[in-house]
C-alpha positions as CSV (number, residue, x, y, z in Angstrom):
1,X,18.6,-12.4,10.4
2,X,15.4,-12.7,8.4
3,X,12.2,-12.7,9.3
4,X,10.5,-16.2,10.0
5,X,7.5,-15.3,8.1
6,X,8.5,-13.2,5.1
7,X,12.3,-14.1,5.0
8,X,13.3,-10.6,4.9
9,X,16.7,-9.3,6.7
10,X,14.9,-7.9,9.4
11,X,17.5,-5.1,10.2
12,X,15.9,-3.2,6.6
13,X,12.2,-3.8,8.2
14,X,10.7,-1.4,9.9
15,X,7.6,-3.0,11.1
16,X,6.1,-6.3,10.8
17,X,2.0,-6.2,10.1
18,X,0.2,-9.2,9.5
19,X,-3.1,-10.1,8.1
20,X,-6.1,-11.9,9.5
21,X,-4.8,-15.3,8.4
22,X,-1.0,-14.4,9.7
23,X,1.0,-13.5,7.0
24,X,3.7,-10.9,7.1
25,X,2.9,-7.8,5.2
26,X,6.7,-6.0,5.7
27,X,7.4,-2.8,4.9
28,X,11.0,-1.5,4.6
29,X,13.0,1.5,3.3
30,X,15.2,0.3,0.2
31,X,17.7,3.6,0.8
32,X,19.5,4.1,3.9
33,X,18.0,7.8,5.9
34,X,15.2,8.1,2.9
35,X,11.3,8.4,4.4
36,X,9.8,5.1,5.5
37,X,8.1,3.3,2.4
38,X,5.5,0.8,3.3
39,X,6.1,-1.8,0.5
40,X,4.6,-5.4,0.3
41,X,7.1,-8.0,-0.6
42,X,5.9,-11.2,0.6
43,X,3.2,-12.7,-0.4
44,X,3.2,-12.3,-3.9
45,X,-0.2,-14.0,-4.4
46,X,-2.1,-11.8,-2.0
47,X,-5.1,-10.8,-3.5
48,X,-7.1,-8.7,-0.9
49,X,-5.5,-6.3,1.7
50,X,-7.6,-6.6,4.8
51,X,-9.9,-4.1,6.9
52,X,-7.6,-2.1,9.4
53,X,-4.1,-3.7,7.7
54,X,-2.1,-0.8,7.8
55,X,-4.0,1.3,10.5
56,X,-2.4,4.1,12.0
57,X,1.1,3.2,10.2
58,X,3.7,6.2,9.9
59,X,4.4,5.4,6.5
60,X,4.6,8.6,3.7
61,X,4.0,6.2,0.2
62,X,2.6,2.6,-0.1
63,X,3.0,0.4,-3.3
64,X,1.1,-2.5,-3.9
65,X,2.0,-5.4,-5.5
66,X,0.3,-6.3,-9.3
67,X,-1.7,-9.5,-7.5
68,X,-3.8,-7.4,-5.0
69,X,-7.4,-6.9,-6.3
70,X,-9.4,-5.4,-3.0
71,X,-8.4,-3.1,-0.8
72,X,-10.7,-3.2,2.1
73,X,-12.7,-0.8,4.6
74,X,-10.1,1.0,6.9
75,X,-6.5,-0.2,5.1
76,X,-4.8,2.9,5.8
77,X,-7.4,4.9,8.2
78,X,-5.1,7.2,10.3
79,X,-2.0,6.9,8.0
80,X,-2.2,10.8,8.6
81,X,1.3,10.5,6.6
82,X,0.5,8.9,3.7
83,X,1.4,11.1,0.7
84,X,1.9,8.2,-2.6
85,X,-0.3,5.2,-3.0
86,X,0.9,3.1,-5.9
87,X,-2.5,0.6,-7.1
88,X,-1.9,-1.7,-9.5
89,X,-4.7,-2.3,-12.3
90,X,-5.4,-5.7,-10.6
91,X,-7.2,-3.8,-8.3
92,X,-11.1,-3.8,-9.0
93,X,-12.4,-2.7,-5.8
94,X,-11.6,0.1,-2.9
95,X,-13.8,0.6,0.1
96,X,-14.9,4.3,0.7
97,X,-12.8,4.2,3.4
98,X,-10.1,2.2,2.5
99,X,-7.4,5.2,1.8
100,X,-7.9,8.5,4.0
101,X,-8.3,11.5,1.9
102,X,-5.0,13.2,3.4
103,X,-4.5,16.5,1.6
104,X,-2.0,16.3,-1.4
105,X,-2.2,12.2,-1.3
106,X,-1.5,11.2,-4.6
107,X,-2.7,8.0,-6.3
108,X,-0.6,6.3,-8.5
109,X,-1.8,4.0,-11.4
110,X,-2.5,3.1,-14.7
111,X,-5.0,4.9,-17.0
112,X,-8.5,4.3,-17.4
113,X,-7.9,2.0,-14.0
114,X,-10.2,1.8,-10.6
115,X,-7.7,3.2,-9.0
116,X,-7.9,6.7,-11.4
117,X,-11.5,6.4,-10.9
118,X,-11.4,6.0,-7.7
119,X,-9.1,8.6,-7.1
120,X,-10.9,11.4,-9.3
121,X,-14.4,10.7,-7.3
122,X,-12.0,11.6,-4.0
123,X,-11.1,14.5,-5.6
124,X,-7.2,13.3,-5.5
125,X,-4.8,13.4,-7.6
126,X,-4.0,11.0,-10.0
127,X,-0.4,10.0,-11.6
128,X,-0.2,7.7,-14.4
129,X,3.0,5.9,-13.3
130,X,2.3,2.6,-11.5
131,X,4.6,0.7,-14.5
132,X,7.7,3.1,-13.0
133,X,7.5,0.8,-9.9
134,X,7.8,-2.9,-11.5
C-alpha cells in the first residue's frame, strides 16, 4: 500500500510529516532492524524545509536531498537523537536554530559549503562525504 501523498509502500515508513503547504516529507529505514533514518524522498523539487518540520522526531541521521536550499528556524529542534545530518551544497542558508547542537552531531557535506561553515561556527563536526549519499 503506498502512501497517497508520496507514493511510498507505507509498511517501510515510519512516520509521515508534512509541510505547511501539505506535502509528505517521509522518512523510512532502507534496512530491515537498522536505526530509524529520516530521509526525504518525495518531493524532489523542495527547496526550503520549513520552521518546526521535523520537531521532536526520533530520528539518529537526516539526509537531504541536492534541491533543498534553506533550512529553516526550529527544523530539528528537540531531535535530541539526531547524530548525522547530510546538507547538500544547494543549501545556502541555515537558521541559528535550525539543527540543535546535540553533542557528537556530525554534519555531512561538501567542502568549502554553508553547511561546513555552518557547522565549524557550531563548533561541530564536519565530514566531507555528502557525494557518498547520491
Amino acid at each position: 500500500m503506498s502512501c497517497p501523498n508520496c507514493h511510498t509502500d507505507q509498511e517501510q515508513v515510519l512516520e509521515h510529516v508534512f509541510d505547511e503547504k501539505g506535502l509528505c516529507l517521509c522518512g523510512y529505514t532502507q534496512d530491515e532492524g537498522t536505526t530509524p533514518e529520516l530521509t526525504f524522498v518525495c518531493p524532489v523539487s523542495l527547496r526550503r524545509i520549513d520552521a518546526g518540520a521535523f520537531a521532536g522526531t526520533a530520528f539518529t541521521a537526516a539526509v537531504l536531498p541536492r534541491s533543498i536550499e534553506r533550512i529553516e528556524r526550529e527544523t530539528f529542534a528537540g531531535a535530541n537523537q539526531l547524530k548525522d545530518i547530510y546538507v547538500p551544497e544547494s543549501v545556502k542558508y541555515i537558521s541559528e536554530s535550525a539543527i540543535p547542537l546535540n553533542p557528537g552531531l556530525v554534519v555531512h557535506g561538501v567542502k568549502n559549503s554553508f553547511a561546513q561553515t555552518w557547522a565549524e561556527n557550531h563548533k561541530l563536526r564536519f565530514a566531507e562525504d555528502y557525494d557518498e549519499w547520491d
